[in-house]
N, C-alpha and C positions, 0 to 999 in steps of 0.2 A: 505418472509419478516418478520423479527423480529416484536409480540406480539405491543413491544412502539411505532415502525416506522409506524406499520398499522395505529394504532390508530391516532398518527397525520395526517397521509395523510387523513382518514377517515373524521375526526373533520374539515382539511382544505377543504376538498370539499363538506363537509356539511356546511359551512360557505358560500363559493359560490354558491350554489346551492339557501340557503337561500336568499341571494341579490338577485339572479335574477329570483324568483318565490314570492318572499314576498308582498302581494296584486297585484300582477300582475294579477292572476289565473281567468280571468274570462270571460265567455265563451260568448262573444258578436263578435262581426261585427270585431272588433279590435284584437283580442284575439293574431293573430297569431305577429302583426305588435305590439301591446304592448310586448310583452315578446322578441321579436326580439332589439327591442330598449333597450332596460332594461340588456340584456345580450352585448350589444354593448358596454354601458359603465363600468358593470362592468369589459368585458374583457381590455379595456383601460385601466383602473384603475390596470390592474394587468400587466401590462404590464413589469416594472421595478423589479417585482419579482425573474422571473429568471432569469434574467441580475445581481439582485445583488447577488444572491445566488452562481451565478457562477464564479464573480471574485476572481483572486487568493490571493491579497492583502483584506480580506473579511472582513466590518465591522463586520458581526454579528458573523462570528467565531472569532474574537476579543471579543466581547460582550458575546459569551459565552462560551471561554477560550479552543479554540478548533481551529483546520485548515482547511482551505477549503475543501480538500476531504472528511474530513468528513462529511460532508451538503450538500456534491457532488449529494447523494441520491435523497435529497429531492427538488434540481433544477430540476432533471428529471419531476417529479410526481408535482412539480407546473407549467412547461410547460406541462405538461399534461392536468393538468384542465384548463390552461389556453386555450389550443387548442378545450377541450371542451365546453366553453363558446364561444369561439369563433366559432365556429360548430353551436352552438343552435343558435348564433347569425343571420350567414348566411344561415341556415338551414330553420329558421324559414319565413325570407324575401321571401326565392326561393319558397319555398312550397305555400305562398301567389300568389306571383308573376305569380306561374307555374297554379294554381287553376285560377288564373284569364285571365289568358293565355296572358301577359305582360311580361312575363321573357323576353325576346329580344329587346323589345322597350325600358325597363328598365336598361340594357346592353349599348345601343346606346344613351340617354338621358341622361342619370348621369353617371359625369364622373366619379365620387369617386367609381363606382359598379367596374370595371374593375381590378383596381386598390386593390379593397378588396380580389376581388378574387383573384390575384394574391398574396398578403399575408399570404389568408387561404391555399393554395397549396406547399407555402414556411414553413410553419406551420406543415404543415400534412409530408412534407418531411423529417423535422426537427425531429420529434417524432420517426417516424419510424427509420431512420438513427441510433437512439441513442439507435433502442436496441441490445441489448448485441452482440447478432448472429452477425450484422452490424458493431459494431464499432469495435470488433475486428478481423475482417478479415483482415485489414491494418490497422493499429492506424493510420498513419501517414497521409493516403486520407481520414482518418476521419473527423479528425484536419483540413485541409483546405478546406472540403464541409460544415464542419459544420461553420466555420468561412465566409465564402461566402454566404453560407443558410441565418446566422443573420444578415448579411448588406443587403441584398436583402429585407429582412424581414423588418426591420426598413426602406427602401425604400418607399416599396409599404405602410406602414404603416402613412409615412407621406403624401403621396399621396392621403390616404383613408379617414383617420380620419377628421371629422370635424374641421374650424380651430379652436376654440372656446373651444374644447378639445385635442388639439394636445397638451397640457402641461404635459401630462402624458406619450405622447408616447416621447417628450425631456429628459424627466429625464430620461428613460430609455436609449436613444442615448447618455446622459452625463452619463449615469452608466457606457454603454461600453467604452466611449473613458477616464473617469478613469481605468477602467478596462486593456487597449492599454498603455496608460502613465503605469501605476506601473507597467505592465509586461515587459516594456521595459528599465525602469528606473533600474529596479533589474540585468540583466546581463552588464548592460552597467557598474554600479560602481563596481560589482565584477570582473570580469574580467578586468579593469581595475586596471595596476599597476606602480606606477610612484617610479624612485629609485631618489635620490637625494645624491650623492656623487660627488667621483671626476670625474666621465663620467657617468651625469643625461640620463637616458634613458626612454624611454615608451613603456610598452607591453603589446600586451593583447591576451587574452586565456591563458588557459595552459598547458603544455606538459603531454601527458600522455601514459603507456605502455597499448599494448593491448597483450594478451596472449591467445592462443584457448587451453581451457582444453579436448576437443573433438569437434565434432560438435554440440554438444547440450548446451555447457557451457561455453561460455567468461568472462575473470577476467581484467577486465580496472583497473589500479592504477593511479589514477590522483594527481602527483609529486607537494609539495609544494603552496598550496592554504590558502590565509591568512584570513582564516576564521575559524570557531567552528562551531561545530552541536552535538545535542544534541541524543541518541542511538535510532535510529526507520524513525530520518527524512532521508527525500528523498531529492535527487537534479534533477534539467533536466541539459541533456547534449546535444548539437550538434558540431558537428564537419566540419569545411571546406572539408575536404576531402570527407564525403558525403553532399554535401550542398544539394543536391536535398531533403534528410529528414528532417523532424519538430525534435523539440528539444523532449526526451523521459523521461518519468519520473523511477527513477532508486532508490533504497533505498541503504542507506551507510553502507558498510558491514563492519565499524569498528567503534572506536570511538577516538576524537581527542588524542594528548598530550596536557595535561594541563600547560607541564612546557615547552611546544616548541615555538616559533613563528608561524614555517609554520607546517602544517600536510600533509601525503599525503591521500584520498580519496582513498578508494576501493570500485570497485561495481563488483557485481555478476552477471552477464546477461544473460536469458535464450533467446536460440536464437528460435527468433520465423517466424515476416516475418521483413520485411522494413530495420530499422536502426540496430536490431539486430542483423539480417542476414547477414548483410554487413559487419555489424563488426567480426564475426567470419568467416566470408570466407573472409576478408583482415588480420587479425590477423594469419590463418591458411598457407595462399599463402606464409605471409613476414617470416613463421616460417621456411617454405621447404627449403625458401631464405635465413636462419638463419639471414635474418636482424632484426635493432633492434625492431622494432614494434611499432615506436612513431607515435602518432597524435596530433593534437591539436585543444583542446578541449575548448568551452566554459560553463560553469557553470551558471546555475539559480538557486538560493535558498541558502540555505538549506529551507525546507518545512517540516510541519508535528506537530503537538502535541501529545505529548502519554504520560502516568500514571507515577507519580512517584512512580518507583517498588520499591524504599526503606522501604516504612509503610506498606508492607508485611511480614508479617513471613516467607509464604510459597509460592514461585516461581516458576509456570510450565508451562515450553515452550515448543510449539509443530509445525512444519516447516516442510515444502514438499517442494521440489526443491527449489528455488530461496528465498525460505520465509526464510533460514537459514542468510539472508541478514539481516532479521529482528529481528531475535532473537540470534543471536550471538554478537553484541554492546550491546544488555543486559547483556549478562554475561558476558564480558567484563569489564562493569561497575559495576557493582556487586562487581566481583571478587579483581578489581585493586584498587577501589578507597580505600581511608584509614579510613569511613567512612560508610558500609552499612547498616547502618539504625537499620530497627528492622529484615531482612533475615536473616533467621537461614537453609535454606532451598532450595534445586533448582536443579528441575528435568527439563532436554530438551531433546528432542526426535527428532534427527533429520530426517528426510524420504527422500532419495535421488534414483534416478535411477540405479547409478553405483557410486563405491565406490569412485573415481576419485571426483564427484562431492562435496563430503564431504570435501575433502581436502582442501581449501580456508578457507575455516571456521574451521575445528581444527589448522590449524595451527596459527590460531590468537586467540585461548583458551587455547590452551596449557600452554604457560608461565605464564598463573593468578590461574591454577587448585591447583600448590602448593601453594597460599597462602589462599585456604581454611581453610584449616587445623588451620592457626593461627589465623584467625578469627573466628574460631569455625561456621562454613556452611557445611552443607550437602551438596556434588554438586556429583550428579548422572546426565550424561552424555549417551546416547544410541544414536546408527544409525543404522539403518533399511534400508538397499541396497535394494530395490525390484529387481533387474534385474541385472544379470552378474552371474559367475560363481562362487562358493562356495570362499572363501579366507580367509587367517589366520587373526585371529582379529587383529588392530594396537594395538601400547603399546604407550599412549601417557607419554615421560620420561619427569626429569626437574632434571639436575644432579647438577645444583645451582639453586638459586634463580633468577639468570640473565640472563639464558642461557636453553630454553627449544628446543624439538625438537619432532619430528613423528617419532617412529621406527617400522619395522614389526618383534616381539620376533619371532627369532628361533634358535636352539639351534643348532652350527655348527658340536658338536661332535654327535649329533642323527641323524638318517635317516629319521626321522619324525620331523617337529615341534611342540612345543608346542602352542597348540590351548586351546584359552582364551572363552570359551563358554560362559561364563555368569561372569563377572566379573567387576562391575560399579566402577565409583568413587564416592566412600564415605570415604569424609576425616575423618568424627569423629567419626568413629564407625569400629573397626577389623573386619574381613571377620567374618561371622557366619557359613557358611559352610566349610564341611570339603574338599569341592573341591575348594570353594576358598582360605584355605588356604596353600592347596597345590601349587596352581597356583602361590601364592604369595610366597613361599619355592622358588620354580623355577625359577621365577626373583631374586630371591636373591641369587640364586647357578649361576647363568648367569651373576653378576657383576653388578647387578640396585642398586642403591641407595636408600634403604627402604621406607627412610622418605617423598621422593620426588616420588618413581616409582605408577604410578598408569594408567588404563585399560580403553578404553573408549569399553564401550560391542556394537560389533558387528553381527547384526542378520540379518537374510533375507529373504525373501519374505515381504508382508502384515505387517506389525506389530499392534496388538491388541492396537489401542488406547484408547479405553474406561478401559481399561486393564491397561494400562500405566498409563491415569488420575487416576485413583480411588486410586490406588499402593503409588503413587505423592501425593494425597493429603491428603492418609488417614484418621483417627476417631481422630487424636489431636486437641482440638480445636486450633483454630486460624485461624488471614484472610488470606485468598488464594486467589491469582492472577494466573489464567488462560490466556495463552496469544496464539491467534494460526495464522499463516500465511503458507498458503499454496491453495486455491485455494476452490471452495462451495464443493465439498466431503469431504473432510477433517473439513473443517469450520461443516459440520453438524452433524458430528459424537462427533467433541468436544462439540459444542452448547448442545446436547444431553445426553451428560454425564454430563457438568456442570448440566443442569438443573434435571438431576435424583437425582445429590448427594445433591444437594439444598434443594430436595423434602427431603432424606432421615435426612439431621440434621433437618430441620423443624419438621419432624416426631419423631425424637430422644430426642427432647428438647434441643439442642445443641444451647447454648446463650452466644452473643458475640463474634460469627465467621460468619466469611460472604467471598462469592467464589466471587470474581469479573471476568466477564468474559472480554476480551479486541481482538478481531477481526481484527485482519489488513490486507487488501486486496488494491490490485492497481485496484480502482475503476474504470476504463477507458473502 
């Protein structure tokens, strides 16, 4: 866990700790039944904590200009302390109870005991349930044990607590059923669409294609959705067709038109178990069947806050499978808008399995690569295939400005092709090597278009990322935006380079530049 996160988790369970040891500490007759009470109300008192931390309508990520998943963290780790306040609480009673050999009479006489312990069990299930190993084996029997877990919990809780402080455990019950009203309030008006002409009609959901790129890689394009979303946010989708699974949360692998009414949605989906599984071996079956592939989809969101990467100079994105969802609407928007800020600057490195899975994502970078050039941006481009068999680099063309495309260069009169080894897009600066400038001869004896032809480099195996960042961000000063989505090996390799290169301008007296580092992960 990140250096700041420890810290506050640290600071909050030093906080509670505080409460419920603060002149309690004293070693008489009482000792065990004081601290037992003491820790009773504090954990009451925290009770509404992670209920609000966890709603997706979030005031306090409102408050501190940011979206629910990102404070997703810190819900875990205050039901955590909250389970262990709640522990000392009933820990301390038993240990009483058991010394004085009453636990069973105590059991039988007070009703509120039974009843507690049923909470702390729902409590202890709840913690464990939620770590990583656990939630994601299935997302989707996550989602409804953990939602069962918290009305049980709230249950036994009203049952337990005193009534005279049950006001604590309500506001938590009204945090969740806020929490219930705006998750349901949000798909019900999006989807939601009423025409008013001359045959008024009402529909809802919306149509969308599904496509299997293999078994490892589904591409849903969800047709004509009268909403905007900003490059990074996420939507959840569910679909009737698998009504048995929860709605999935999915990041939008493009970004809207600003001059359209409707857009259509693209997501990238790695297939894993539950609703993604389904969706590519239903996508795969309707493909054998060359039907068309429709389902109908309903929409929650758009969700999400992320950086405005315009007040950067230097822009460098780094994405392993599915995370190219995440960093491709960035240079998108970069690239297209009429408007990029202070980027002069933008390396992405995309890391995919098989070459196949890259394809989604160049094909919706291509058509904005030629207008680097006229905005004066360095845009370097790389894929890194780890797995599949050697293959000719692609040539990504753009023979007008309206009209781009994927080509694989080979030269029909040789017996060989020409193979693009090492050859980036960089618009504002001519090749410096004498093999790339050959390789640029060679598209121009092959009929490319100079001003528009240009290479996205092709490599394979592992790709050196700490190699790639340092390359990227170089000794110029200026801020740098580091941005990385692909999974915790990947995430720690960057984390690690950002903070070497940090180390090394602090060392250099480099003043007036600063690396931001920016992490997106589906915290689930």
């Amino acid at each position: 866990m990140p250096v700041r996160k420890t810290i506050i988790v640290v600071a909050y369970a030093a906080f509670v700790a505080l409460l419920v040891t603060f002149k309690s500490i004293k070693h008489d007759a009482k000792f065990h039944e004081r601290i037992a009470f003491r820790a009773a109300w504090i954990t009451a008192t925290q009770t509404s904590i992670p209920f609000l931390l966890a709603v997706r309508v979030n005031p306090i990520g409102l408050l501190l200009g940011t979206s629910y998943e990102r404070i997703n963290w810190f819900h875990r780790w205050a039901s955590r302390v909250f389970f262990a306040s709640a522990t000392i609480h009933g820990g301390f009673f038993a240990w009483e109870w058991i010394a004085a050999n009453f636990f069973w009479t105590e059991v039988k006489t007070v009703t509120m005991v039974l009843p507690g312990i049923g909470a702390w069990f729902m409590l202890a299930w709840t913690v464990i349930s939620t770590i990583p190993f656990f939630r994601r084996i299935k997302y989707e029997l996550f989602v409804v044990q953990h939602i069962i877990s918290v009305v049980l919990l709230l249950v036994f809780l009203v049952l337990h607590v005193p009534e005279h402080h049950l006001f604590s455990i309500w506001c938590a019950v009204g945090v969740f059923a806020y929490d219930v009203v705006t998750r349901s309030a949000n798909p019900i008006w999006r989807n939601l669409r009423l025409r008013v002409s001359a045959n008024p009609s009402v529909r809802y959901a919306y149509d969308a294609s599904v496509q299997a790129v293999d078994n490892e890689l589904t591409v849903m394009t969800i047709r004509n959705v009268g909403f905007s979303w900003r490059p990074g946010q996420h939507v959840l989708i569910w679909s009737p067709t698998f009504r048995w699974e929860t709605p999935h949360p999915f990041t939008i692998a493009n970004v809207p038109d600003s001059e359209a009414k409707t857009n259509d949605v693209q997501l990238t989906i790695k297939t894993k178990t539950g609703l993604t599984r389904d969706l590519n071996d239903w996508a795969r079956r309707t493909g054998l069947r060359e039907d068309n592939g429709d389902v109908r989809v309903l929409v929650t969101g758009p969700f999400g806050s992320v950086p405005n990467w315009k007040q950067y100079e230097n822009v460098v994105l780094v994405a392993a499978s599915t995370g190219g969802s995440f960093i491709t609407p960035i240079l998108e928007d970069l690239l297209a808008t009429q408007s990029p800020g202070c980027v002069r600057k933008i390396n992405a490195l995309y890391i995919v399995r098989r070459k196949a899975h890259a394809e989604p994502y160049l094909q919706r970078i291509t058509w904005v690569l030629s207008r680097a050039k006229e905005m004066g941006i360095s845009a370097n481009i790389q894929v890194a295939v780890t797995k599949g068999a050697r293959t000719v680099s692609d040539a990504v063309l753009n023979d007008d400005a309206n009209a781009s495309r994927e080509r694989l260069i080979e030269e029909p009169t040789r017996g060989t092709s020409v193979e693009l080894e090492r050859f980036s897009i960089d618009s504002t600066r001519s090749s410096e090597s004498g093999r790339e400038e050959q390789l640029l001869k060679e598209e121009m004896d092959m009929g490319f278009d100079g001003v528009y032809a240009s290479a996205v480099e092709h490599t394979e195996g592992r790709p050196e990322i700490a190699t790639f960042i340092r390359t990227a961000v170089g000794s110029v000063p200026g801020n740098v935006a580091v941005a990385v989505c692909g999974g915790d090996a990947i995430e720690k390799v960057v984390k690690t380079s950002v903070a070497s290169l940090r180390a090394e301008r602090i060392t250099d007296g480099v003043v007036g530049s600063e690396i931001y580092l920016h992490v997106e992960r589906s915290d689930i």
